[in-house]
N, C-alpha and C positions, 0 to 999 in steps of 0.2 A: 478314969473311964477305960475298962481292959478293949474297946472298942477305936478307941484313939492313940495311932502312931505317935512315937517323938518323935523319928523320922520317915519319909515316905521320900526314895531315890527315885528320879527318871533316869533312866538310862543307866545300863552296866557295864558301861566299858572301866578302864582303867580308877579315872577319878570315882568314879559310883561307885565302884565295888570297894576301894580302899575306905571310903568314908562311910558306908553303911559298917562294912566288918568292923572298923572300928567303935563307932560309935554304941553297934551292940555289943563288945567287947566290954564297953561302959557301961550295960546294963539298960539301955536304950531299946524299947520296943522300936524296928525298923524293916520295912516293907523294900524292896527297889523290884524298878518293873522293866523290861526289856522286851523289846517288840519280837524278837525269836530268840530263843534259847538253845537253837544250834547251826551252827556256821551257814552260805549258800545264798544263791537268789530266793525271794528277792530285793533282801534289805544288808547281803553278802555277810556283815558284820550282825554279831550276834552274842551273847553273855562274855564277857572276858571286856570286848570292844576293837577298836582296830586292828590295835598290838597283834592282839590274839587269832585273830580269823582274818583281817586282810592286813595286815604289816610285816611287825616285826617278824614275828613267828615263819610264817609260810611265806616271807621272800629271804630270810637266813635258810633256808632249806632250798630253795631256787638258788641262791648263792653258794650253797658246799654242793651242788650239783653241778655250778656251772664252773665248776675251780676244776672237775676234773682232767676235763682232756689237757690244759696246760701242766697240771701235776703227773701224768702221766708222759707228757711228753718230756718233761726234766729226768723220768723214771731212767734213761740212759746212761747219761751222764754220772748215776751215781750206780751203775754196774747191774741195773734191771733190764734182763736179756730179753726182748719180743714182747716187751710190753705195747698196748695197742689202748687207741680213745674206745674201741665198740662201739656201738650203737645206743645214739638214747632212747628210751622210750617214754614220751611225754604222757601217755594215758597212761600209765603202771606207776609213774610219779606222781600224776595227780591223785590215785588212789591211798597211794602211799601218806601223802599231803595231806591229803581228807579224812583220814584214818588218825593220824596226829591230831589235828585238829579238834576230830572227834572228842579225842581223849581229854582234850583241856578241856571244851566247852562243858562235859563231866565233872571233871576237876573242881573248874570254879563253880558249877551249882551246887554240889553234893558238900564238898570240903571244905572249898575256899568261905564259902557264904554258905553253905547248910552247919556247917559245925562251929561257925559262929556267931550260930541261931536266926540269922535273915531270914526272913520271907522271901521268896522267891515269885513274883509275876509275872506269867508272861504277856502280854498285852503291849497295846500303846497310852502313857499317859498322857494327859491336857490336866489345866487349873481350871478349877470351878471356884474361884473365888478367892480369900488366903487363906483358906486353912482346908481346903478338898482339892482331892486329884482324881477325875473319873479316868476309868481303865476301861480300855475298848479291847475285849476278849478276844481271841480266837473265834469262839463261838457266838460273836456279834453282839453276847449280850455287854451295858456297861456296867461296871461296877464301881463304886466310890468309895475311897477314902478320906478319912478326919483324919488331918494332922498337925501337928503343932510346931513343925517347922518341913519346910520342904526342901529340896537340893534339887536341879536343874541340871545332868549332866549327862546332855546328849550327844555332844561330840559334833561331827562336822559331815560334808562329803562331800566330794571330789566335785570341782568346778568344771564344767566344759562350756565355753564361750560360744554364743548365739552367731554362729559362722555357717553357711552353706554346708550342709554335708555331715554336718558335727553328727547327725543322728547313725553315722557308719562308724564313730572311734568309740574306743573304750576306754576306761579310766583304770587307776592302779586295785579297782573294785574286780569287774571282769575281767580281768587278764590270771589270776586264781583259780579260773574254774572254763578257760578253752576250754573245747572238745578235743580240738588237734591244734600244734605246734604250727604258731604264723611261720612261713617259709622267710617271708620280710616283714619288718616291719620299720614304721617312722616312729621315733618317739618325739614328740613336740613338749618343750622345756630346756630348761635348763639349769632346774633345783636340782637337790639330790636326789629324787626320789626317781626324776626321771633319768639322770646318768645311770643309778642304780637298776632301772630295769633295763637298760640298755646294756650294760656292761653283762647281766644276768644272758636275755638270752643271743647278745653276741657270745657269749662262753657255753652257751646252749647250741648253737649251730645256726641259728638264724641269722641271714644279710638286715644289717641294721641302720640305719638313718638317724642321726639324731640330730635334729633341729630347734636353732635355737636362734631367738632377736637381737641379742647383743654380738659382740664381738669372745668375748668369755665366756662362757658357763660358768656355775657355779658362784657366783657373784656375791658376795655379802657372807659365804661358809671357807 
């Protein structure tokens, strides 16, 4: 039935996209549906998956920004006369950022998964049963698919605990797409992810806090 997926993917982050590509690489009729297909509030992550719109990608790029005023301050020692930090500018990076971004979320609809014959949808999927997934459009209306095996890979998102106040912090979602550079901030943790932002915009210029429950950081890496 040319009406029935082999596969229909939720979700296009990392695991969804490698398993549909391949799959149709096999010759597999395969669908995968992601709830925005380009980076931002208000679901921040968007075709690619974390990696790609709130991870790896745009905090390695927060990271070679924040290496410079220390690599410029060695610039003496190795015979670079009047070399200076300057000035950062947090809104001309974030454009810079957004503009990168831009480009992947491109990338993987067109190349990554257009030229290895995917479907591409934008919507949000649910199960209708074992073998349908309605997709809630854009445009409200829903649409369904028949498939004859499904993949479920929608990834996670940041935890914030049922605390007084929580409704004022932001996760490693938000802190991507400030307006303006916190002058201070507190990072609460003590995984990587939060030494990592911390380490980021203390080498950005920000007075940083970083707090943490144990006596170590980093604990179990």
């Amino acid at each position: 039935d040319d009406g029935i997926y082999d596969l229909v993917v939720i979700g296009a982050g990392s695991g969804g996209v490698r398993a549909s590509r391949i799959s149709s690489g096999y010759g597999a009729k395969v669908a995968i549906i992601e709830g925005q297909l380009n980076h931002g509030p208000p679901n921040y992550s968007a075709i690619g998956g974390t990696c790609v719109n709130v991870g790896c990608v745009p905090k390695k790029l927060m990271v070679f920004a924040s290496r410079y005023p220390s690599e410029v301050g060695e610039a003496a020692g190795y015979g670079w006369q009047g070399a200076s930090e300057g000035k950062f500018d947090w809104k001309q990076f974030m454009e810079y950022k957004d503009t990168e971004i831009n480009r992947l979320n491109n990338v993987y609809q067109k190349f990554v998964l257009g030229n290895a014959g995917v479907e591409v949808i934008e919507g949000y999927g649910s199960l209708n049963g074992k073998d349908q997934v309605n997709v809630k459009l854009s445009t409200g209306e829903i649409k369904t698919l028949k498939a004859k095996n499904i993949l479920v890979a929608v990834g996670g998102w940041p935890y914030k605990p049922d605390i007084p106040g929580v409704e004022h912090c932001i996760t490693s979602n938000e802190i991507f797409y400030l307006k303006e550079q916190p002058k201070r901030m507190v990072v609460v943790g003590g995984g990587f992810i939060a030494c990592e932002f911390a380490t980021i915009m203390d080498g950005l210029g920000t007075d940083v806090t970083l707090m943490y429950r144990g006596e170590l950081f980093l604990r179990g890496f």
